[in-house]
C-alpha atoms as a printed R data frame, in Angstrom:
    type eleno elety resid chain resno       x       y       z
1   ATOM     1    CA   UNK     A     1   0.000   0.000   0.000
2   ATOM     2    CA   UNK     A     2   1.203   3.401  -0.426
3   ATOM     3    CA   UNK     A     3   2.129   5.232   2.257
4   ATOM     4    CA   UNK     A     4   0.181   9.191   3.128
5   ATOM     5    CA   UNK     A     5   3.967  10.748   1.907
6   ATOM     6    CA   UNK     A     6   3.686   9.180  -1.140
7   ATOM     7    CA   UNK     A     7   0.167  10.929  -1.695
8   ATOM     8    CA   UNK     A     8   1.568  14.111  -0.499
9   ATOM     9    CA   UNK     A     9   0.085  13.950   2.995
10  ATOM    10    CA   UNK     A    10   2.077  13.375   6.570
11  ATOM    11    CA   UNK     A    11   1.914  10.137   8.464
12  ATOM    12    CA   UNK     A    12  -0.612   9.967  11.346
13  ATOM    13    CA   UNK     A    13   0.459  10.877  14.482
14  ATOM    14    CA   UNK     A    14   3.302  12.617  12.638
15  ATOM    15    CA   UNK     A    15   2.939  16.271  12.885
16  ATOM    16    CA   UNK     A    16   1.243  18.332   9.730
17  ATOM    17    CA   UNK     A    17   2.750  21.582   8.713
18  ATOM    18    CA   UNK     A    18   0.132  23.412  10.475
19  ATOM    19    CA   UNK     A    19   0.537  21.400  13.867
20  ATOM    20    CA   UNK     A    20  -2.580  20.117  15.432
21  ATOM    21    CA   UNK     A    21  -4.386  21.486  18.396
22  ATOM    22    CA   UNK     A    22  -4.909  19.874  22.146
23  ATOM    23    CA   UNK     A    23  -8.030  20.440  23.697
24  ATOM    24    CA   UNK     A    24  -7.968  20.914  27.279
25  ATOM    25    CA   UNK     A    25 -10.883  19.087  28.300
26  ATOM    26    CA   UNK     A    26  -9.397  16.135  27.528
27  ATOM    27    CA   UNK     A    27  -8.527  12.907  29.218
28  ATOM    28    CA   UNK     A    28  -5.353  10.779  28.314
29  ATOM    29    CA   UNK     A    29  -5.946   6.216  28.250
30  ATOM    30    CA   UNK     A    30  -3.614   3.926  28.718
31  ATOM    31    CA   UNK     A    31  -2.094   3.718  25.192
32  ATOM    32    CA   UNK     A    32  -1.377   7.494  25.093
33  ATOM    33    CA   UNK     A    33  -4.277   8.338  23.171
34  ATOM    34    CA   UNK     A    34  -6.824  11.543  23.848
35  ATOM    35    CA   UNK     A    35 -10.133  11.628  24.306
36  ATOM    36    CA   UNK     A    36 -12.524  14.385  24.628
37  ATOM    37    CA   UNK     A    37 -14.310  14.377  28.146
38  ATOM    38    CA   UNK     A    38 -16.511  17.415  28.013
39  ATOM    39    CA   UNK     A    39 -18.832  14.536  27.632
40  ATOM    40    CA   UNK     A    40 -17.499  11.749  28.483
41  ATOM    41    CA   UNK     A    41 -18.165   8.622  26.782
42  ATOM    42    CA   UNK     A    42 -20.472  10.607  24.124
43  ATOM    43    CA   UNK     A    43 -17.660  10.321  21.015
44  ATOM    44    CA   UNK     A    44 -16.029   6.464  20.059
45  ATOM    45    CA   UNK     A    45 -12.968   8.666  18.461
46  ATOM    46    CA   UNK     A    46 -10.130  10.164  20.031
47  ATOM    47    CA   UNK     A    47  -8.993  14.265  19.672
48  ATOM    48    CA   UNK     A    48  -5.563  13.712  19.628
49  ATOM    49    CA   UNK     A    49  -2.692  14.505  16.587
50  ATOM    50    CA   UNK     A    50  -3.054  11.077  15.191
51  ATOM    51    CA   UNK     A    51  -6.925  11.459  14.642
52  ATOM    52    CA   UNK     A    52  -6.566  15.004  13.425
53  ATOM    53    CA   UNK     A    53  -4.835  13.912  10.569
54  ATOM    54    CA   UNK     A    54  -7.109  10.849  10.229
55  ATOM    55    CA   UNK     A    55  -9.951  13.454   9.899
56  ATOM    56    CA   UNK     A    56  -7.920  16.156   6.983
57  ATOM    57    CA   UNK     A    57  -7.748  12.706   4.916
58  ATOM    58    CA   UNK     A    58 -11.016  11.712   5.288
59  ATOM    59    CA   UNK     A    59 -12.011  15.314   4.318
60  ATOM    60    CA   UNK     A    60  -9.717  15.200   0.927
61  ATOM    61    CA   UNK     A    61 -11.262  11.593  -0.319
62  ATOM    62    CA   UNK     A    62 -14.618  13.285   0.458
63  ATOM    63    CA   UNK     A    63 -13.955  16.277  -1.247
64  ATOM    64    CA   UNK     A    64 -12.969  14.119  -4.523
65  ATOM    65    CA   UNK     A    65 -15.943  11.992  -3.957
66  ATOM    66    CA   UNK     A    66 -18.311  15.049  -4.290
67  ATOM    67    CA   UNK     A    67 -16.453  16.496  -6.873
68  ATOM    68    CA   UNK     A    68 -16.722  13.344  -8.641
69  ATOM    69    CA   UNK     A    69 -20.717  13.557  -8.064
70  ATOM    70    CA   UNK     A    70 -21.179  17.157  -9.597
71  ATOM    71    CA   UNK     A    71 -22.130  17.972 -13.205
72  ATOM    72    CA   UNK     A    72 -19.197  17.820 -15.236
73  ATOM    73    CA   UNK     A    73 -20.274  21.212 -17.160
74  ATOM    74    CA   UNK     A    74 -20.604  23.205 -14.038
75  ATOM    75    CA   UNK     A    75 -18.361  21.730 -11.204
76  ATOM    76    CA   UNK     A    76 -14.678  23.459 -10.474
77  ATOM    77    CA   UNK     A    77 -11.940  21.651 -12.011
78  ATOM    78    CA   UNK     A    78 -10.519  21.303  -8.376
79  ATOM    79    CA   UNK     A    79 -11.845  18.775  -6.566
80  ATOM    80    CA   UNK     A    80 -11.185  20.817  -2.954
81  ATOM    81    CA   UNK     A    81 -14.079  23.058  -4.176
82  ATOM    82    CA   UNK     A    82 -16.201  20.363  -4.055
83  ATOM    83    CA   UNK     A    83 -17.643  20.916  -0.313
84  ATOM    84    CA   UNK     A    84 -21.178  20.301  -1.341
85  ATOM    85    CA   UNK     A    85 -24.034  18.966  -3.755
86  ATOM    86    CA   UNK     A    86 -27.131  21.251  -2.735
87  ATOM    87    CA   UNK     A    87 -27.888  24.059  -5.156
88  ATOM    88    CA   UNK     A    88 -26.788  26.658  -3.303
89  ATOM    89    CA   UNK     A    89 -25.549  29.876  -5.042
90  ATOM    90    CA   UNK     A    90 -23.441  32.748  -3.467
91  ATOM    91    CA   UNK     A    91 -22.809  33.046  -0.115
92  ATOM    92    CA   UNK     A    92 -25.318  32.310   2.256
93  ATOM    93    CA   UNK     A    93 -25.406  34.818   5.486
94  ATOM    94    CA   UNK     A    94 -24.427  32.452   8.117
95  ATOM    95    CA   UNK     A    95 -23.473  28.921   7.880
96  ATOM    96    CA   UNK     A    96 -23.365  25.687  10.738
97  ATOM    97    CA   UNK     A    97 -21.028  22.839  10.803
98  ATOM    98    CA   UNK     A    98 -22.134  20.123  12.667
99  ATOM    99    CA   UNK     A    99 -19.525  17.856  14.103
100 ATOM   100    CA   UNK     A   100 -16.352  19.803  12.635
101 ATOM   101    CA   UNK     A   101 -13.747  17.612  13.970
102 ATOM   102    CA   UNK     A   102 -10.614  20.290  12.942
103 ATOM   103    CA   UNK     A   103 -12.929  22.745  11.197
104 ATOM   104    CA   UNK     A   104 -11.107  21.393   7.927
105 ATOM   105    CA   UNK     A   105 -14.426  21.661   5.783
106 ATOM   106    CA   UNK     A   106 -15.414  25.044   7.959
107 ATOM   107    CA   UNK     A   107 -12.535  27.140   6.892
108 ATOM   108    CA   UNK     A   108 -12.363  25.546   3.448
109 ATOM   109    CA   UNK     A   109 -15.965  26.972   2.901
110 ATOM   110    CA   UNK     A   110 -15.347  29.874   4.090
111 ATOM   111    CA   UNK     A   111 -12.165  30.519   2.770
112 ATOM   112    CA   UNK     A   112 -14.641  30.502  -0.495
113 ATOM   113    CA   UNK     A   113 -17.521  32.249   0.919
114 ATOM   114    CA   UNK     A   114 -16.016  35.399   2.328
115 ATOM   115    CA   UNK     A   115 -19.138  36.629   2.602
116 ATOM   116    CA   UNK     A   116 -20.573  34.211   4.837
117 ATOM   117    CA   UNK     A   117 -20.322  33.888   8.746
118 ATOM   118    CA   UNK     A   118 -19.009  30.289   9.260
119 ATOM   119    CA   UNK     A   119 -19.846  28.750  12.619
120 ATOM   120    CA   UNK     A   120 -18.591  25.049  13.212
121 ATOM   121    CA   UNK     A   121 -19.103  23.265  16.542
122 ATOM   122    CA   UNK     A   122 -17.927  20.488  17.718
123 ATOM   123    CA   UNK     A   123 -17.590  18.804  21.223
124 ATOM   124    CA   UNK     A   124 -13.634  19.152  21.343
125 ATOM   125    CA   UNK     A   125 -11.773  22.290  20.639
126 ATOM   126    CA   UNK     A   126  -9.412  21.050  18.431
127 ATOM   127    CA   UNK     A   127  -9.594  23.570  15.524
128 ATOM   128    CA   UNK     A   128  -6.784  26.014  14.523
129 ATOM   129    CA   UNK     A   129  -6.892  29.795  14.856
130 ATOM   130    CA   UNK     A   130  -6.983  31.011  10.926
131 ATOM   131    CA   UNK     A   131  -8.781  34.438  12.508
132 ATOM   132    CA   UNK     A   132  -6.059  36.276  10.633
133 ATOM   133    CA   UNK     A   133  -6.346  34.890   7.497
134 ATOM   134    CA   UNK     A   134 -10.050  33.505   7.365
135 ATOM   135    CA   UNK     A   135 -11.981  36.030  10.147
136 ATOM   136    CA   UNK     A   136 -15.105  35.078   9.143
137 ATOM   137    CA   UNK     A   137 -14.915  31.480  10.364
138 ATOM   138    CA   UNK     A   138 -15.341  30.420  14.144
139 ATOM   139    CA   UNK     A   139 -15.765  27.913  16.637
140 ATOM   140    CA   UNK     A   140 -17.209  26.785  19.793
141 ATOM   141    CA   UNK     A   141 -17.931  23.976  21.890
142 ATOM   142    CA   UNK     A   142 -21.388  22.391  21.800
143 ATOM   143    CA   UNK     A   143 -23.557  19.379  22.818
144 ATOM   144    CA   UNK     A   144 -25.979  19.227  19.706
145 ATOM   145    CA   UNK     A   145 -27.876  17.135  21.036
146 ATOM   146    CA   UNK     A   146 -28.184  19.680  23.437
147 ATOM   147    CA   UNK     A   147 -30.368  22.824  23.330
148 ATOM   148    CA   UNK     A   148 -28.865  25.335  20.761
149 ATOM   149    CA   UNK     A   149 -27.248  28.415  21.425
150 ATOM   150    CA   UNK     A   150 -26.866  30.535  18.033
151 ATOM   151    CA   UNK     A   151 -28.644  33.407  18.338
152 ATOM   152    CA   UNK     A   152 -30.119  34.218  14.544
153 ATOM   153    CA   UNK     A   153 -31.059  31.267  12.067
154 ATOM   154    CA   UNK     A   154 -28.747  29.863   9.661
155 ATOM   155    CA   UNK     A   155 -29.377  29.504   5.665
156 ATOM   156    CA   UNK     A   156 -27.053  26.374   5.191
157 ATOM   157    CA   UNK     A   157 -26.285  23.451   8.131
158 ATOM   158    CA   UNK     A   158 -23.826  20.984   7.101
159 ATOM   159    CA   UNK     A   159 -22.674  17.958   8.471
160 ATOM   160    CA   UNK     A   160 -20.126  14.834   7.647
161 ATOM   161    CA   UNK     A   161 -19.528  11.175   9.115
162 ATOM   162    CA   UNK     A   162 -21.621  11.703  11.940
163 ATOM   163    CA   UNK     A   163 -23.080   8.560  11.745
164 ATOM   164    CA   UNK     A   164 -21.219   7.310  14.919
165 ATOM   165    CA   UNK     A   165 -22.063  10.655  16.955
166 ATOM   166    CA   UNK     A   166 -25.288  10.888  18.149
167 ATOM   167    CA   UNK     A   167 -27.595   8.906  20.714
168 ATOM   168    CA   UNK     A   168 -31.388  10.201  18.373
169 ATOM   169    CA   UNK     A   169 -30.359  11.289  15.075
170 ATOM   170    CA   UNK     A   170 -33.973  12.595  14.399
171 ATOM   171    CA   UNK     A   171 -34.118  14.919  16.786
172 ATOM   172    CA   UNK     A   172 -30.680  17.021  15.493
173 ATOM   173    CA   UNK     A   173 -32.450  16.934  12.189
174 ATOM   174    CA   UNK     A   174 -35.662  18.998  13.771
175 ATOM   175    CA   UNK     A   175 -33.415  21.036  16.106
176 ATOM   176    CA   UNK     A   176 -31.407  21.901  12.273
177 ATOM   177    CA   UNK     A   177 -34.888  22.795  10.771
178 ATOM   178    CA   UNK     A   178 -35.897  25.261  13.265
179 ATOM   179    CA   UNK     A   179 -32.292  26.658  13.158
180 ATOM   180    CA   UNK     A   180 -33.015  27.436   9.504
181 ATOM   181    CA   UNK     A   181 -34.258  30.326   7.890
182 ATOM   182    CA   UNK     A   182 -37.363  29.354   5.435
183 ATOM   183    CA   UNK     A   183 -35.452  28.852   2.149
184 ATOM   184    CA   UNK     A   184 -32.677  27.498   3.935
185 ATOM   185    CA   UNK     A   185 -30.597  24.623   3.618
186 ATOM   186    CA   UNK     A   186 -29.149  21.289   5.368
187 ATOM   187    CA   UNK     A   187 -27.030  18.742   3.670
188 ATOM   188    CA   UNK     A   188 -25.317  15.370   5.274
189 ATOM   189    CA   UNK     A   189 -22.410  13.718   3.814
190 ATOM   190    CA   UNK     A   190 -22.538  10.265   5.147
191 ATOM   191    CA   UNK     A   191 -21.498   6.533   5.313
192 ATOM   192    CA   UNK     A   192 -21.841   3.057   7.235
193 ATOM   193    CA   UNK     A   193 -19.854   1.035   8.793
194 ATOM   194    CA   UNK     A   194 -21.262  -2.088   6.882
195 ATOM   195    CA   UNK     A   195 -18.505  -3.080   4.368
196 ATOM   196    CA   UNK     A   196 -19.633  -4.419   0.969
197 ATOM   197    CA   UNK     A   197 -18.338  -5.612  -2.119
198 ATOM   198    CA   UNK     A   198 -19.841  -6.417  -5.470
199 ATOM   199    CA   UNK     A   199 -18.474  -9.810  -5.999
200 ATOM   200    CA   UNK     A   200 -19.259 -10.877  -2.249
201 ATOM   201    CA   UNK     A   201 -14.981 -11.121  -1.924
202 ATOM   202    CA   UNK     A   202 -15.899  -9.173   1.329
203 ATOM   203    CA   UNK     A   203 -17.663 -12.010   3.066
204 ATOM   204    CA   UNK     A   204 -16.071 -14.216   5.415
205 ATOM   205    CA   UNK     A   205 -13.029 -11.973   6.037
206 ATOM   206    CA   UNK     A   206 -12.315 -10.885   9.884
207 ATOM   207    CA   UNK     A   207 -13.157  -7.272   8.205
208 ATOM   208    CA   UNK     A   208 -17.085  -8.300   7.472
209 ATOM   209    CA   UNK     A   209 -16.788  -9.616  10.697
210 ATOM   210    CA   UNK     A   210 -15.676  -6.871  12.429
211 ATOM   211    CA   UNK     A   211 -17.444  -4.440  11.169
212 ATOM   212    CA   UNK     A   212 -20.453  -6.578  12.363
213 ATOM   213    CA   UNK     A   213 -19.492  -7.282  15.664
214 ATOM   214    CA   UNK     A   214 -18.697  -3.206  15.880
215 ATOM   215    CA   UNK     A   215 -22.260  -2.747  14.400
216 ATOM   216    CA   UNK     A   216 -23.913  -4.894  17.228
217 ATOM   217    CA   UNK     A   217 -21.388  -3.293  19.954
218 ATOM   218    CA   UNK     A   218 -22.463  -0.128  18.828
219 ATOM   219    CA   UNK     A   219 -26.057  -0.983  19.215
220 ATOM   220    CA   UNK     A   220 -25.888  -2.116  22.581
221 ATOM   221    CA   UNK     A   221 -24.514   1.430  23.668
222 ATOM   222    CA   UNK     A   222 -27.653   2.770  21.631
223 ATOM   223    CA   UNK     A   223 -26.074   3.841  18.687
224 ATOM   224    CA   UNK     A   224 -27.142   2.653  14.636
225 ATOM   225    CA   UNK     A   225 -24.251   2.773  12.455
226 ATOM   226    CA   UNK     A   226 -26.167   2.255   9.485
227 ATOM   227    CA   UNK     A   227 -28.301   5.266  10.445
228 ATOM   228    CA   UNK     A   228 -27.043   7.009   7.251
229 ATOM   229    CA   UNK     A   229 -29.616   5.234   5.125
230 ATOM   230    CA   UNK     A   230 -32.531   6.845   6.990
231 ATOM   231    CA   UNK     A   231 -31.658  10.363   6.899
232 ATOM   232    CA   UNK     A   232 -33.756  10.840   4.069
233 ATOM   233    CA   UNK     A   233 -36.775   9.608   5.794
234 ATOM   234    CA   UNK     A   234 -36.058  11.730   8.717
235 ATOM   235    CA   UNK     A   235 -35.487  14.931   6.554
236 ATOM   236    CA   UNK     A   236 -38.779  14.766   5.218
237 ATOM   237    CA   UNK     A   237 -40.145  13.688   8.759
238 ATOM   238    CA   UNK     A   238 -38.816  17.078   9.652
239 ATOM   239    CA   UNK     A   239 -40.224  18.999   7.230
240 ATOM   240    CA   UNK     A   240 -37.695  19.699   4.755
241 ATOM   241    CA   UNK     A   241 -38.820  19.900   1.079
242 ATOM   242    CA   UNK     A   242 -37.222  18.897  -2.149
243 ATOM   243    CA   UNK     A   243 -35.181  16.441  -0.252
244 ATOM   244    CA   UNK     A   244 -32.361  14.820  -2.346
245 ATOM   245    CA   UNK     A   245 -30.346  11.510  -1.509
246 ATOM   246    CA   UNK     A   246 -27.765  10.537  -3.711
247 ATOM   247    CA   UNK     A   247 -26.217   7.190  -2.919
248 ATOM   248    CA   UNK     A   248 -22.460   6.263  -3.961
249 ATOM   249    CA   UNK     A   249 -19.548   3.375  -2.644
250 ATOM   250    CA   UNK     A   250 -16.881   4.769  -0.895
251 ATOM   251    CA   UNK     A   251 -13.985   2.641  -2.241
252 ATOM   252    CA   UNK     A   252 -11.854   1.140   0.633
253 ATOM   253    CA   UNK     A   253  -9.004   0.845  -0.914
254 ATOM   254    CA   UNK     A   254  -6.681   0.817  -4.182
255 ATOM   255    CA   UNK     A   255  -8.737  -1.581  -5.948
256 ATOM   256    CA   UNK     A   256 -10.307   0.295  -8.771
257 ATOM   257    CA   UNK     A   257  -8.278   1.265 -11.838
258 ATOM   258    CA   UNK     A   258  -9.970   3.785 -12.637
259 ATOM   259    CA   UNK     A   259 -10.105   7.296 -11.444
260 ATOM   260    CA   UNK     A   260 -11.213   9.034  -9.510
261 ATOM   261    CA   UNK     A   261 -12.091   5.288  -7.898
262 ATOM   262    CA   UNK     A   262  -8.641   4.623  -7.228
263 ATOM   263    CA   UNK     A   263  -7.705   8.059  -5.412
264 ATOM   264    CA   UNK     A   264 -11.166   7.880  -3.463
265 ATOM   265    CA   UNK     A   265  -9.482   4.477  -2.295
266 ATOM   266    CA   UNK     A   266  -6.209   5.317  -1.461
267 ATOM   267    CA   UNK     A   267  -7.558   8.483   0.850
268 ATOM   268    CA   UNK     A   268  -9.911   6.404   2.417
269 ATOM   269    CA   UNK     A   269  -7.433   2.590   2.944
270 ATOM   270    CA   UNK     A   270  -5.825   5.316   5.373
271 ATOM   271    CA   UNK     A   271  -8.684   6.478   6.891
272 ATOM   272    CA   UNK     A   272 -10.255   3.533   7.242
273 ATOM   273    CA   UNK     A   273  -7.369   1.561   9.012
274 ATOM   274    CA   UNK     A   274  -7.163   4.478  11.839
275 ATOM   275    CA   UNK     A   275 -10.603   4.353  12.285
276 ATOM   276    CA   UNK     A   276 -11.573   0.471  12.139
277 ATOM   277    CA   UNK     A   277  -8.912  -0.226  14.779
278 ATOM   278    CA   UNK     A   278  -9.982   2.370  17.379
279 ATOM   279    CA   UNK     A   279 -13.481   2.398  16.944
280 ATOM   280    CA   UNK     A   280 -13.897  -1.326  16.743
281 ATOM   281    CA   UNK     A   281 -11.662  -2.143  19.992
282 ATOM   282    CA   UNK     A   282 -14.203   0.866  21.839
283 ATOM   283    CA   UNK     A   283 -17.419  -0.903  20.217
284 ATOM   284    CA   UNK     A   284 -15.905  -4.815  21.027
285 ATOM   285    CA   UNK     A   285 -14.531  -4.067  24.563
286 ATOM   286    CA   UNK     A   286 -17.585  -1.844  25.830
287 ATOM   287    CA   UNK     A   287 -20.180  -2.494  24.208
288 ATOM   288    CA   UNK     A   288 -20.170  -6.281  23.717
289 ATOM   289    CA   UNK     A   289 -17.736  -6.805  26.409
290 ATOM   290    CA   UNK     A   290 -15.554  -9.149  24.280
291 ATOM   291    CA   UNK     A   291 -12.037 -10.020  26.246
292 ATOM   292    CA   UNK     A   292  -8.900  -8.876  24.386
293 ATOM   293    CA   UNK     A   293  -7.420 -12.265  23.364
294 ATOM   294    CA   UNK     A   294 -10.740 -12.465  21.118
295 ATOM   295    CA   UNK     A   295 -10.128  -8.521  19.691
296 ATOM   296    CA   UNK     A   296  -6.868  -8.290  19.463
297 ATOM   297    CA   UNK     A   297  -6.312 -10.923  16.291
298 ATOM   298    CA   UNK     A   298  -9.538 -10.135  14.698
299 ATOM   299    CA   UNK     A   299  -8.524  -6.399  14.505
300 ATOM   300    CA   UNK     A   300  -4.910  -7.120  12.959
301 ATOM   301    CA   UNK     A   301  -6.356  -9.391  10.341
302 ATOM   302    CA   UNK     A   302  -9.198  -6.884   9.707
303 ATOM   303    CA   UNK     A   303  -6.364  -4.092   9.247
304 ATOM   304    CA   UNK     A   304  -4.939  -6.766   6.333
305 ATOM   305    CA   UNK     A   305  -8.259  -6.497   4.666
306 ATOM   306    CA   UNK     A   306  -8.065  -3.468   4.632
307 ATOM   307    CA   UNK     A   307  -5.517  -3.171   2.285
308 ATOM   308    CA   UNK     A   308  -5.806  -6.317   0.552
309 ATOM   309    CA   UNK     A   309  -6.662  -5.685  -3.068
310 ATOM   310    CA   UNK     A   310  -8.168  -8.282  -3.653
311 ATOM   311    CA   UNK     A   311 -10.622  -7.584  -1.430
312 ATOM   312    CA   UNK     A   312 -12.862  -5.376  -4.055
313 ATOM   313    CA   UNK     A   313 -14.874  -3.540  -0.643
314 ATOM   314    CA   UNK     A   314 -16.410  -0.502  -0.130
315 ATOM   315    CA   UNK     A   315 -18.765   1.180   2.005
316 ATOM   316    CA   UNK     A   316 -21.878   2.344   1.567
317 ATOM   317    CA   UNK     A   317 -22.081   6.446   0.924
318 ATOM   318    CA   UNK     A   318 -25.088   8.976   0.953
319 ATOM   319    CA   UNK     A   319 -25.250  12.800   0.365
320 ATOM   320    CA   UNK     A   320 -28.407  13.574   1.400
321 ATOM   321    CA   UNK     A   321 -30.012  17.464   0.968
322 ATOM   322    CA   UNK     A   322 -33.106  19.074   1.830
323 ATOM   323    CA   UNK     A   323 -34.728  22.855   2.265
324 ATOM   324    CA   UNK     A   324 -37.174  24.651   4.514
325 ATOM   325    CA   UNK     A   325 -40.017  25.488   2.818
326 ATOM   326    CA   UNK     A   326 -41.300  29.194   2.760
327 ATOM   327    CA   UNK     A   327 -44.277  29.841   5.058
328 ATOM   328    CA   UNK     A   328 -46.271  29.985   1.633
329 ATOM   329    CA   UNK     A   329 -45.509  26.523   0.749
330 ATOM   330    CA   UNK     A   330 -46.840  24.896   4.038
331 ATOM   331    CA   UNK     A   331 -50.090  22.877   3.661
């Protein structure tokens, strides 16, 4: 597999040329890994350097994965433009992140949309300060499952991966509608945890079953990784109007031959190793209460997987959009 120098990037845990941010309210385990603990126990992924980078990965293979989704006649020939799929034009007065990990796809936006007040919150305060060369992007800690705190509504709530974040997805979807101004906007980018593959090369590997085991770990602690494939439903349950899903595989690794497959798969092989083997040992240990003699060799042979080309696997993706109808359009 190619290593993240070899695709221009840094090495996790390896710090980036901008450096990456501690958070405070944080609590060190065993193995030297953060956590944050402003609520503790609420997030399955650390806050520390080697996650930061994790996340700025994850953001670039999204980033080409939506670019790869818009119209060829009207999308930027630079993929890092690609931060959405909803029709929005301009820039829209103020703007929420939900979930921003390191407030990658906040400042990107606006960096973009200098006309646009950029809010992204996030339970850890792990973003950088860019107030001198991006001032109209910010951010503060925040619960949203929580009551909100933003003062006037926004015209465009985004969010990313936040499958694994939230105890009652439906009820951050309403608290985003009333948030919105009529007219406005909300858009997920979103996967599962549920590996696939189309020639079934996936099944019977220690990934499948890991990822199943995580599934039903992560269900016993109250949480549906394959929540992703509802949001629609739940959009419109809200009350958002001309609600858009658009469904895609997020390639796993270097697979395809084709591009921008192959690219998609390289950015995400990365990701998805940092991510499988925390979040699985969390979801196996806690919430199924496995010992570690059972983990321990499922994980490393799940990491192989991983990057096993022959292993054609990829995970299910959704962009899913919607907008808040003008009081003239209510029934």
């Amino acid at each position: 597999m190619e290593t993240k120098k070899e695709i221009g990037i840094q090495t996790f845990g390896e710090p980036s040329q901008a450096g990456t941010i501690g958070d405070p309210v944080s609590v060190e385990d065993e193995n030297g890994r953060t956590w944050q603990n402003y609520k503790p126990d609420k997030y399955f992924l650390p806050n520390d350097d080697g996650e930061q980078d994790r996340l700025d990965v994850t953001h670039k293979g999204f980033c080409i994965q939506v670019h790869s989704l818009q119209d060829p006649q009207t999308r930027s020939k630079n993929p890092d433009d690609a931060l959405h799929l909803a029709p929005i034009e301009g820039d829209p007065p103020r703007v929420l992140d939900l979930g921003t990990g390191t407030g990658i796809w906040a400042i990107e936006y606006a960096r973009r949309h200098p006309g646009s007040e950029v809010i992204g919150s996030d339970l850890s305060l792990i973003q950088p300060d860019v107030s001198a060369t991006v001032p109209n992007v910010s951010f503060v800690r925040e619960d949203v499952e929580d009551y909100w705190v933003h003062g006037a509504p926004f015209d465009f709530i985004h969010g990313r991966l936040l499958f694994t974040c939230f105890d009652n997805h439906k009820d951050v979807i309403k608290k985003a509608f009333d948030s919105l101004r009529p007219g406005g906007w909300i858009e997920y980018q979103d996967s599962s945890l549920n590996v696939d593959s189309d020639d079934n090369s996936h099944r019977r590997t220690a990934l499948h079953k890991l990822t199943y085991l995580s599934m039903a770990g992560a269900a016993a602690m109250g949480r549906d990784l394959e929540v992703a494939r509802k949001y629609k439903d739940y959009f419109i349950e809200a009350g958002f109007v001309d609600v858009v899903e658009v469904k895609f595989k997020v390639f796993g690794n270097t697979w395809p031959e084709k591009e921008p497959d192959y690219t998609i798969g390289k950015y995400m092989s990365l990701s998805g190793s940092q991510v499988i083997k925390t979040i699985s040992e969390k979801l196996l240990r806690k919430g199924l209460v496995l010992p570690e003699d059972i983990i321990e060799p499922i994980v490393l042979q799940a990491l192989k997987d991983v990057n096993n080309t022959q292993i054609h696997l990829w995970w299910p993706g959704y962009v899913v959009y919607g907008r808040k109808p003008f009081d003239h359009e209510k029934s």
